[in-house]
BAFI-3210 file (N, C-alpha, C; in Angstrom, 3 decimals, decimal comma, padded with zeros to 6 digits):
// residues 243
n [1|2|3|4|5|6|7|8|9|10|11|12|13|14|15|16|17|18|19|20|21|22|23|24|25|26|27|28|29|30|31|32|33|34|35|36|37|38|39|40|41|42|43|44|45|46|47|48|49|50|51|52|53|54|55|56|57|58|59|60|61|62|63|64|65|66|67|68|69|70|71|72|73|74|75|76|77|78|79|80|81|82|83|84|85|86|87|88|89|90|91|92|93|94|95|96|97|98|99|100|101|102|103|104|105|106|107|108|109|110|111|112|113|114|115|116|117|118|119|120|121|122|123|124|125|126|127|128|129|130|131|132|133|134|135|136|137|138|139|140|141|142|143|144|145|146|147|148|149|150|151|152|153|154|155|156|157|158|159|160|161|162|163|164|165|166|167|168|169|170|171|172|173|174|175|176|177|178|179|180|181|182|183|184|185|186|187|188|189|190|191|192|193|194|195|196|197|198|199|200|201|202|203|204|205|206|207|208|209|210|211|212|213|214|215|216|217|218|219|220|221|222|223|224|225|226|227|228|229|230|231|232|233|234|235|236|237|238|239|240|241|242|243]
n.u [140,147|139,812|142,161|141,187|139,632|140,320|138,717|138,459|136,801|135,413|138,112|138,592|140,873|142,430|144,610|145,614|143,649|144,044|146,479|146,193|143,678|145,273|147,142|145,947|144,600|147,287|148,001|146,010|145,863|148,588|151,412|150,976|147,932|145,319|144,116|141,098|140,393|137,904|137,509|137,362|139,324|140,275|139,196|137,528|139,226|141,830|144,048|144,438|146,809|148,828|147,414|147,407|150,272|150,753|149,469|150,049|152,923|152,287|151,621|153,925|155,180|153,370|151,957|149,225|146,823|143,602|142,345|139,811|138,147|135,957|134,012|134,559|137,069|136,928|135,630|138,305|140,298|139,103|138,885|142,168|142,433|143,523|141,149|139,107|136,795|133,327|131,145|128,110|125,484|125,444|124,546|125,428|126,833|127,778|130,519|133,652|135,804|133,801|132,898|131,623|131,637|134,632|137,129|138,183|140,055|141,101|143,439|144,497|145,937|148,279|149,254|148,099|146,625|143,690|140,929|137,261|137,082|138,533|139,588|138,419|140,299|142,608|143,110|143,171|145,325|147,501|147,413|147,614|150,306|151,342|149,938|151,198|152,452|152,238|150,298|148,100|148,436|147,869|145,202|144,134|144,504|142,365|139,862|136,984|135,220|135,753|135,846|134,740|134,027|131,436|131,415|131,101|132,628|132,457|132,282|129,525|127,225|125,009|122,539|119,418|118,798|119,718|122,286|125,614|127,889|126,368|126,179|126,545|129,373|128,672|126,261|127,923|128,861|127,498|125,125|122,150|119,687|117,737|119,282|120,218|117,326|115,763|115,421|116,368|117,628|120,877|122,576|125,712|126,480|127,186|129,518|130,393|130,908|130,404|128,162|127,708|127,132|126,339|127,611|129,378|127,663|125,381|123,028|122,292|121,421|123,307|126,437|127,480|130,616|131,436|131,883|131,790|134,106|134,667|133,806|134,699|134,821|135,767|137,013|136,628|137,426|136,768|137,144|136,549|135,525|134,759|131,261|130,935|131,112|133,420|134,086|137,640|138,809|141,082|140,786|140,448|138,789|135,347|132,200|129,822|127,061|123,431|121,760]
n.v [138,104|135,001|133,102|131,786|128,985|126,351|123,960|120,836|119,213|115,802|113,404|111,301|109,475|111,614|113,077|115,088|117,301|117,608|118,805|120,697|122,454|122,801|124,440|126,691|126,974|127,848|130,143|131,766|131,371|131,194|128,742|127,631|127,452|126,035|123,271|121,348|118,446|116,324|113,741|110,573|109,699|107,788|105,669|105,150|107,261|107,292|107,481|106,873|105,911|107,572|110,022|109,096|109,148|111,749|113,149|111,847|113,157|115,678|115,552|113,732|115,850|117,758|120,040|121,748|120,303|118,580|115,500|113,926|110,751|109,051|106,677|105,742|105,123|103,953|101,799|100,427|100,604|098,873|096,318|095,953|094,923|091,882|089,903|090,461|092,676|093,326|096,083|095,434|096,876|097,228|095,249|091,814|091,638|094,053|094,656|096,183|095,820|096,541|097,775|099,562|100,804|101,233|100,048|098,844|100,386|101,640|099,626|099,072|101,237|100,414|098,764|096,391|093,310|092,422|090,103|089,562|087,081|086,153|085,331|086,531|086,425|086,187|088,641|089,933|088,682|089,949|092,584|093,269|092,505|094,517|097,227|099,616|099,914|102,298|103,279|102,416|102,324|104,870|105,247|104,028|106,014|108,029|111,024|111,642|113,876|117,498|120,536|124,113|126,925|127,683|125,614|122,414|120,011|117,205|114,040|112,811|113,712|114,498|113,234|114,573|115,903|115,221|115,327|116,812|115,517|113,047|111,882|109,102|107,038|105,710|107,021|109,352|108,905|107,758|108,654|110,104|111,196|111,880|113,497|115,493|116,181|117,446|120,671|122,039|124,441|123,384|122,609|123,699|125,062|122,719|121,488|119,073|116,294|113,816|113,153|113,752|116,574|119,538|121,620|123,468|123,699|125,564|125,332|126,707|125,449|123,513|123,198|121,352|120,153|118,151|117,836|116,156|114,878|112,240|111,498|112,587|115,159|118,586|119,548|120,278|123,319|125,623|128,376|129,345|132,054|132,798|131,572|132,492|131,732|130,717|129,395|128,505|129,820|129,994|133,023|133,782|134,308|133,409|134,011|131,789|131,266|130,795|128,601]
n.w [110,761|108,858|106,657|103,433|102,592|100,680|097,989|096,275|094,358|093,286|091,909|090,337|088,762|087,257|085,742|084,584|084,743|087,666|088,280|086,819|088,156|090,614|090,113|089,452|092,082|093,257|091,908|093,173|095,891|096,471|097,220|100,223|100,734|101,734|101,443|101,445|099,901|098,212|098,275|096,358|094,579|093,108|090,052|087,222|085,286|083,568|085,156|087,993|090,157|089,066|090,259|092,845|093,863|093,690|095,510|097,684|097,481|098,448|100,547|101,928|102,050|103,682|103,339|103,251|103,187|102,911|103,525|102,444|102,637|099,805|098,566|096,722|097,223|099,666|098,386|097,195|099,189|100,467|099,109|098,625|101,417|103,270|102,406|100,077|100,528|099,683|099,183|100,557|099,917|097,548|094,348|094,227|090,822|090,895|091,565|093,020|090,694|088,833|085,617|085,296|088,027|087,920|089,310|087,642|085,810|087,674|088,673|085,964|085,883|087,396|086,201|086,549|084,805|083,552|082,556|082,046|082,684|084,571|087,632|090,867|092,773|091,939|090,579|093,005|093,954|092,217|092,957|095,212|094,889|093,268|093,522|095,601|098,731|100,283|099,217|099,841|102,746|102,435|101,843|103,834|105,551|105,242|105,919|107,654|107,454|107,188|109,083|109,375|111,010|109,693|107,617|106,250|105,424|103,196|101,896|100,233|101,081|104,032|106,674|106,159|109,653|111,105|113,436|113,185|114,337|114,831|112,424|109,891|108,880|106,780|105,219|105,367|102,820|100,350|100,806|098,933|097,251|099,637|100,888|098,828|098,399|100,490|101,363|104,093|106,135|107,380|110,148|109,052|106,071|103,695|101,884|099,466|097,381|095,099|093,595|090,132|088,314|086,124|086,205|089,247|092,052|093,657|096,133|098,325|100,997|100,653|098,569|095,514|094,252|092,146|089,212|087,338|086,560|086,224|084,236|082,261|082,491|083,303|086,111|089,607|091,233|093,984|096,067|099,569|101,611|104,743|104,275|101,751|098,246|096,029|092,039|090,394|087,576|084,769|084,450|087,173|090,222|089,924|091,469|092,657|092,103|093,742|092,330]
ca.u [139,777|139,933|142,227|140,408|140,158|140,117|138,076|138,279|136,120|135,927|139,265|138,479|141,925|142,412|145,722|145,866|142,694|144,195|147,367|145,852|143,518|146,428|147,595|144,970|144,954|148,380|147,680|145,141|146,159|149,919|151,998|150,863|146,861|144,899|143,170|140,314|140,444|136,379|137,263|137,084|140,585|140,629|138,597|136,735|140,035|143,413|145,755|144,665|147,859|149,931|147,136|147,634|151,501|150,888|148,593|151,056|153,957|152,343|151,241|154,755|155,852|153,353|151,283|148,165|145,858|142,877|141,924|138,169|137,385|134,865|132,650|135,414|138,576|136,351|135,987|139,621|140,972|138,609|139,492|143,287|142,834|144,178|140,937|138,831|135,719|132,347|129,835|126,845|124,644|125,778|124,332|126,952|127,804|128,485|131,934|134,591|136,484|133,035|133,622|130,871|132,546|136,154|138,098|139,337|141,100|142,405|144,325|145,526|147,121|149,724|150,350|147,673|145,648|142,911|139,843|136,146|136,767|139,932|139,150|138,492|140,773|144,134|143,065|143,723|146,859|148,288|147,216|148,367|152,147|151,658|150,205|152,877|152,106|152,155|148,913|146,879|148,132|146,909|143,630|143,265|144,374|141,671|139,272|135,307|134,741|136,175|134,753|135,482|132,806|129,751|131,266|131,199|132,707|131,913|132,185|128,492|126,653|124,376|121,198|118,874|117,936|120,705|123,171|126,410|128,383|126,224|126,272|127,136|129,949|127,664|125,883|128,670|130,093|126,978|123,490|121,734|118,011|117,561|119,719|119,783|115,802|115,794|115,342|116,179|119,264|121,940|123,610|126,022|126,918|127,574|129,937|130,177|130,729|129,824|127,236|127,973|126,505|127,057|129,129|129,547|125,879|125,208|121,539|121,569|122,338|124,427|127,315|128,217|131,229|132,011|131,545|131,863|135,909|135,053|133,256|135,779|134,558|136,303|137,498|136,266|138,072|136,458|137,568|135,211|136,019|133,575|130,249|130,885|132,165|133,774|135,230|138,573|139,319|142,227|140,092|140,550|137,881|133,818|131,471|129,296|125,293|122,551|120,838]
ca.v [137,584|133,598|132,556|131,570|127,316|125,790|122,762|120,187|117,793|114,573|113,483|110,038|109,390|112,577|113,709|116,908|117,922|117,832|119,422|122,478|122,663|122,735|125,415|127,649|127,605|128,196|131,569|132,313|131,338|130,241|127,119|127,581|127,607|125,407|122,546|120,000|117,024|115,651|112,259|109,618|110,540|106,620|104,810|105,537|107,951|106,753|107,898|106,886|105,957|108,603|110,771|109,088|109,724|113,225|113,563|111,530|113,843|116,809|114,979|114,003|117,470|118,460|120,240|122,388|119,017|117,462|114,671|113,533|109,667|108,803|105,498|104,677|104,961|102,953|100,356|100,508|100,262|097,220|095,582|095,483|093,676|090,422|089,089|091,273|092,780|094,064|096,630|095,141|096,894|097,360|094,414|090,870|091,843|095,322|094,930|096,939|095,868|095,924|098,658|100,621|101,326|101,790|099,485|098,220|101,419|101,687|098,839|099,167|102,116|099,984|097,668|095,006|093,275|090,821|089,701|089,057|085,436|086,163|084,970|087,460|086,486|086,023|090,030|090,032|088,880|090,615|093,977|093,091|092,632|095,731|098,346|100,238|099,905|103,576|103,831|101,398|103,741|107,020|105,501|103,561|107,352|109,122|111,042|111,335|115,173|118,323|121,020|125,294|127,424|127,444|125,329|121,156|119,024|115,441|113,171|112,816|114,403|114,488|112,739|115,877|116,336|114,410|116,431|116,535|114,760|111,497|111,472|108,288|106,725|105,134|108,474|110,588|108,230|107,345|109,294|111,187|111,759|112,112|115,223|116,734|116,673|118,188|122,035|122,509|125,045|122,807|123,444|124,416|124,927|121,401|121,107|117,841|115,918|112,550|113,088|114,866|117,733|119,546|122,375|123,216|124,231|126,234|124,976|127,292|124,555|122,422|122,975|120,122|120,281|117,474|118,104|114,612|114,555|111,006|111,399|113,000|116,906|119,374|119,136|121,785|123,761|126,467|129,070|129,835|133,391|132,571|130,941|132,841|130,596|131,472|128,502|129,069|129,763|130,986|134,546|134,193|133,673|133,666|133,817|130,671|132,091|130,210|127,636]
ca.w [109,440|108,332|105,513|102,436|102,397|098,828|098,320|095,124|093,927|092,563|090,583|089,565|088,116|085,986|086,447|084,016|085,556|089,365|088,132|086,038|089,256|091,613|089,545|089,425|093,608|093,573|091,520|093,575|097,511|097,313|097,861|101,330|100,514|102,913|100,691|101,412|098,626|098,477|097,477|094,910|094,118|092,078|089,537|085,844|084,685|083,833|085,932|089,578|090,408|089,524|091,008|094,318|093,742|093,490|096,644|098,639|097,777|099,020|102,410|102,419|101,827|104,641|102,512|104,588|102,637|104,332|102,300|102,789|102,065|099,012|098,229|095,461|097,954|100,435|097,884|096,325|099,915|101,106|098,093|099,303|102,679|102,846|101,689|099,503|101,109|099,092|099,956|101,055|099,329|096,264|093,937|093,808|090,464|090,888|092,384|092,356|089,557|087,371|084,438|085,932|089,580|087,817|089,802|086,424|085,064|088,451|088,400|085,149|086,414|088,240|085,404|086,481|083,577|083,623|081,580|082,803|083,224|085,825|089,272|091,519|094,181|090,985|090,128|094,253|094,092|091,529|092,687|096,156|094,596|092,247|094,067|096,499|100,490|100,567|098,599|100,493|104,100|101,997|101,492|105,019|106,522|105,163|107,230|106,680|107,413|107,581|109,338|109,825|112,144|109,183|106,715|106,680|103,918|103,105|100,137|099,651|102,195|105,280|106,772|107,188|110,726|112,314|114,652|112,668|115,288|114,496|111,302|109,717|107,946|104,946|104,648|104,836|101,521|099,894|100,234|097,835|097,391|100,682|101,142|097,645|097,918|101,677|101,810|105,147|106,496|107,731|111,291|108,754|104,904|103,202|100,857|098,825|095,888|094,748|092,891|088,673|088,281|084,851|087,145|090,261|092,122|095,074|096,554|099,582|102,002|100,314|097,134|094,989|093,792|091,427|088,177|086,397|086,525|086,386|082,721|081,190|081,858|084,027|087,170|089,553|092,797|094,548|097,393|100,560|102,645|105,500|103,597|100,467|097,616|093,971|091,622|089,935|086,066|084,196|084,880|088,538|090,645|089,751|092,341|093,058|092,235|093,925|091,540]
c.u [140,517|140,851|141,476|140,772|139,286|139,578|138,073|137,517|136,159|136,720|139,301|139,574|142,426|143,016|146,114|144,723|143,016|145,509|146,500|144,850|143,720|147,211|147,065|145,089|146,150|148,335|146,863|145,402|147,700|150,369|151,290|149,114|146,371|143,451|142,254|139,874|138,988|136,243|137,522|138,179|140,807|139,291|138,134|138,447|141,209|144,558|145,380|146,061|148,693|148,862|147,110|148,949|151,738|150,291|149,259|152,193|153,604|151,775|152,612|155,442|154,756|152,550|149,749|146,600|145,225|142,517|140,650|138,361|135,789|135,130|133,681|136,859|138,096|136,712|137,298|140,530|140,513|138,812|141,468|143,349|143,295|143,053|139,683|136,880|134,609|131,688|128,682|125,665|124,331|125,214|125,827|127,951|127,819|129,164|132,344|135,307|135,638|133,363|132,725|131,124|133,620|137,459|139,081|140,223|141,690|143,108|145,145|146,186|148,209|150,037|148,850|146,517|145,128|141,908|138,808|136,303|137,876|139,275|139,651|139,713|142,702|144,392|143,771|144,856|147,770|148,749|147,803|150,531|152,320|151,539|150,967|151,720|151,835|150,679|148,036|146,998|147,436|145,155|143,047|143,371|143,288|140,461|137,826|134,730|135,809|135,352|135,416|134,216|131,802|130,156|131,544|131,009|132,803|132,408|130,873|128,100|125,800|123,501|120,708|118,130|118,571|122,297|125,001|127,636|127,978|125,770|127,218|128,368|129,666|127,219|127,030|129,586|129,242|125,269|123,712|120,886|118,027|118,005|119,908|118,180|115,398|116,329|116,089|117,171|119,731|122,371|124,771|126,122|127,386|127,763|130,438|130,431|129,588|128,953|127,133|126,928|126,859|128,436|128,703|128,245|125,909|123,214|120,992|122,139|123,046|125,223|127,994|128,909|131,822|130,619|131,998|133,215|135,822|134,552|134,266|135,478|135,694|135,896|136,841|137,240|137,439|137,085|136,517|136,564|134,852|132,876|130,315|131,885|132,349|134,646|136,097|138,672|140,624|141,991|140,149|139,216|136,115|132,681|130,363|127,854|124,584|121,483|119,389]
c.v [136,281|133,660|131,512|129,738|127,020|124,039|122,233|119,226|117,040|113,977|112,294|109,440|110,425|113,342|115,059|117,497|118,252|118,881|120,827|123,096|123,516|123,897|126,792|127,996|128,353|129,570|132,338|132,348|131,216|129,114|127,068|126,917|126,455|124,707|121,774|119,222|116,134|114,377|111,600|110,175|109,097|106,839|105,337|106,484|106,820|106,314|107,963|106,576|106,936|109,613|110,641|109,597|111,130|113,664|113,108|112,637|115,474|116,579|115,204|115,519|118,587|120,066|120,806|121,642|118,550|116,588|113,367|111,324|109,709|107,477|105,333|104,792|103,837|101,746|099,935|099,675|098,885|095,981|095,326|094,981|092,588|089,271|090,302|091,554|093,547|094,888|096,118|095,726|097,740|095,627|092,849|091,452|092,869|095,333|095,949|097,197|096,258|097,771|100,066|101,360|101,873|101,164|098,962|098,938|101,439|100,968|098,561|100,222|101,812|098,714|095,755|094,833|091,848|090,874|089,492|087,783|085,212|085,811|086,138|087,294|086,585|087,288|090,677|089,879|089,698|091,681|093,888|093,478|094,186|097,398|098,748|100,828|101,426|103,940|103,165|102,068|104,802|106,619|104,761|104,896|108,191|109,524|111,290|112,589|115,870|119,451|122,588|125,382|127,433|127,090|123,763|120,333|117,804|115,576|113,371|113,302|114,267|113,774|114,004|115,245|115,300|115,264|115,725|115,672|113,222|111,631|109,685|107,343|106,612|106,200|109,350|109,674|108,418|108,001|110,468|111,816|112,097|113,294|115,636|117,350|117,373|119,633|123,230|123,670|124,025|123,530|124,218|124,255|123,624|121,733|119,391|117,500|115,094|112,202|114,042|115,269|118,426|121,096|122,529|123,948|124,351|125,871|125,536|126,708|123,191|123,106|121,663|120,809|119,080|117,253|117,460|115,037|113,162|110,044|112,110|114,732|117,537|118,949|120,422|122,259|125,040|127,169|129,432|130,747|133,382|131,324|131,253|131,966|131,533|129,799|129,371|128,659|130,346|132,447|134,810|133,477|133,989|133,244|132,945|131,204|130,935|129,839|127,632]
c.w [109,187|107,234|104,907|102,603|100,944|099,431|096,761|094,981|093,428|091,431|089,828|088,543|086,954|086,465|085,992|084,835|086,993|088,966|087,849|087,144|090,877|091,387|089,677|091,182|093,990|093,609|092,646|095,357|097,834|097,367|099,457|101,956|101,127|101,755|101,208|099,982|099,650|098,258|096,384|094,078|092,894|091,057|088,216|084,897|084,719|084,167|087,885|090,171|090,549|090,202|092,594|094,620|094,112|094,801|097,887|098,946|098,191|100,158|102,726|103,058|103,124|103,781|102,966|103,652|103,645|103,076|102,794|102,113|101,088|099,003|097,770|096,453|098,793|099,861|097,403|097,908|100,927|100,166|098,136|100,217|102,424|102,339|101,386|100,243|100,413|099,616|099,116|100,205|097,946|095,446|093,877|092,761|089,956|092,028|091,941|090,914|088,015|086,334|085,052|087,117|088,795|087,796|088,755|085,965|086,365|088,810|086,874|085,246|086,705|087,650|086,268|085,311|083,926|082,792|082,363|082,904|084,549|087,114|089,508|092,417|092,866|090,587|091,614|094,563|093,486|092,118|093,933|095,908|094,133|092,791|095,488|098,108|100,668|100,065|098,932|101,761|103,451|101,869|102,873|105,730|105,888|105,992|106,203|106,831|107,589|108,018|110,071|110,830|110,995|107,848|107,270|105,305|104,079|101,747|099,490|100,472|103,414|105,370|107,559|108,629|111,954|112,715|113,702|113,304|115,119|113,331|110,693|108,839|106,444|104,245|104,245|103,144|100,560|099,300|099,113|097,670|098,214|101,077|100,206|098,222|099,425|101,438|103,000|105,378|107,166|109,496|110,025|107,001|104,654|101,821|100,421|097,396|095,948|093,935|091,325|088,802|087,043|085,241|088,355|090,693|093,482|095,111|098,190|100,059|101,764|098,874|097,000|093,993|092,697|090,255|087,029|085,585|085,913|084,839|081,748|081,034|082,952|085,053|087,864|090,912|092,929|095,611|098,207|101,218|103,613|104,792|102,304|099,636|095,930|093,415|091,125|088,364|085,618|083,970|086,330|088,951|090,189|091,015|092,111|093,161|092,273|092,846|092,102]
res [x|x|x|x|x|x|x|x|x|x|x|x|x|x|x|x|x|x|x|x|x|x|x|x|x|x|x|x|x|x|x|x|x|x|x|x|x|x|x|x|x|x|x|x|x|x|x|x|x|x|x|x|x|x|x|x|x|x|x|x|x|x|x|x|x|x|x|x|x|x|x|x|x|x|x|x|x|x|x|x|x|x|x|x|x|x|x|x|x|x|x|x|x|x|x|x|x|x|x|x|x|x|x|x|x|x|x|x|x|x|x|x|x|x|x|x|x|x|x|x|x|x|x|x|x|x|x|x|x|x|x|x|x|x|x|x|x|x|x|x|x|x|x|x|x|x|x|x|x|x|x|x|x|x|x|x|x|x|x|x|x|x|x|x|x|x|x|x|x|x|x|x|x|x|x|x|x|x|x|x|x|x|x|x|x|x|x|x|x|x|x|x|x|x|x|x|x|x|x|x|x|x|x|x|x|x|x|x|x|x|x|x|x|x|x|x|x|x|x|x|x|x|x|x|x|x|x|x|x|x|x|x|x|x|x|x|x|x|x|x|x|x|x]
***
């Protein structure tokens, strides 16, 4: 028999929400409890910063954490290179920094402030000085799957009918239609955020787990024992019923 792996979804800077979270697993698996973190740990909330703080010190600490890459770490951490890099196919001006991505609350996290008329590249420097080398490694180390024997977590999820092995970077950050509106069974269970949901939703062959952290609602964390899933409340656990 497997120990139980806990899985969270999208924290979008919302640091009581990852704590009271973090809490709830504890109750439920242990300090020891074997997490996967879905992403999009910055942007739209508050407190990206100290929520990277917090995700660092239990790496440091060695901490049984996998911690998935999302679309908004992507952009957060291509936006620190030494010269600031866009995705492509995202419109010009939907950058990072624009109010709609985030990038703006997550730099005022670390004390940087600018105005819509700021040059892009003077918002670059700042944030360069301000944010801490350690949080630009946590977001170039992150990985783009995790994966047990019939479960497989992503940020956003799959291209049906492609062999999970080539799956692609972009997809695994970015799709949507395409595999929400696909039926199919999966080689295996796909779990996922990226996409709000009003809670967390079992669809057979896929659960999305992010449950618009990044709007200001609850945060969500679930436990899988095999394929079977339950989120967590201050009641313990509730089993996860097919939508």
């Amino acid at each position: 028999m497997t120990d139980p792996i806990y899985a969270i979804g999208d924290i979008h800077g919302q640091l009581a929400e990852l704590q009271r979270v973090l809490a709830l697993i504890d109750a439920d698996g242990g300090p020891d409890a074997e997490i996967v973190f879905l992403g999009d740990y910055t942007d739209r909330g508050p407190h990206s910063k100290q929520v990277l703080d917090l995700l660092i010190e239990g790496q440091r600490q060695k901490r049984n954490w996998t911690f998935l890459m999302g679309n908004h770490d992507r952009m957060f951490s291509w936006f620190m290179r030494d010269y600031p890099r866009h995705e492509a196919h995202l419109p010009v001006e939907l950058y990072w920094l624009h109010p709609r991505l985030g990038g703006d609350t997550t730099l005022a996290s670390y004390g940087v402030s600018f105005t819509e008329k700021t040059r892009q590249l003077e918002v670059h420097r700042q944030a360069r000085d301000m944010v801490e080398p350690s949080h630009v490694d946590f977001l170039s180390g992150l990985v783009l799957k995790h994966e047990t024997d019939g479960l497989f977590f992503c940020h956003a999820g799959i291209r049906p009918g492609v062999p999970l092995p080539d799956q692609t970077e972009h997809d695994l950050l970015w799709i949507r239609q395409e595999f929400h509106e696909d039926s199919r069974t999966h080689p295996k269970l796909i779990v996922h955020g990226h996409t709000p949901v009003d809670k967390a939703r079992h669809y057979r062959n896929r659960i999305n787990l992010d449950s618009g952290a990044g709007y200001g609602k609850p945060l969500t964390a679930a436990v899988f024992d095999g394929n079977t899933c339950w989120t967590l409340s201050n009641d313990g656990r509730r089993a996860l019923e097919l939508s």
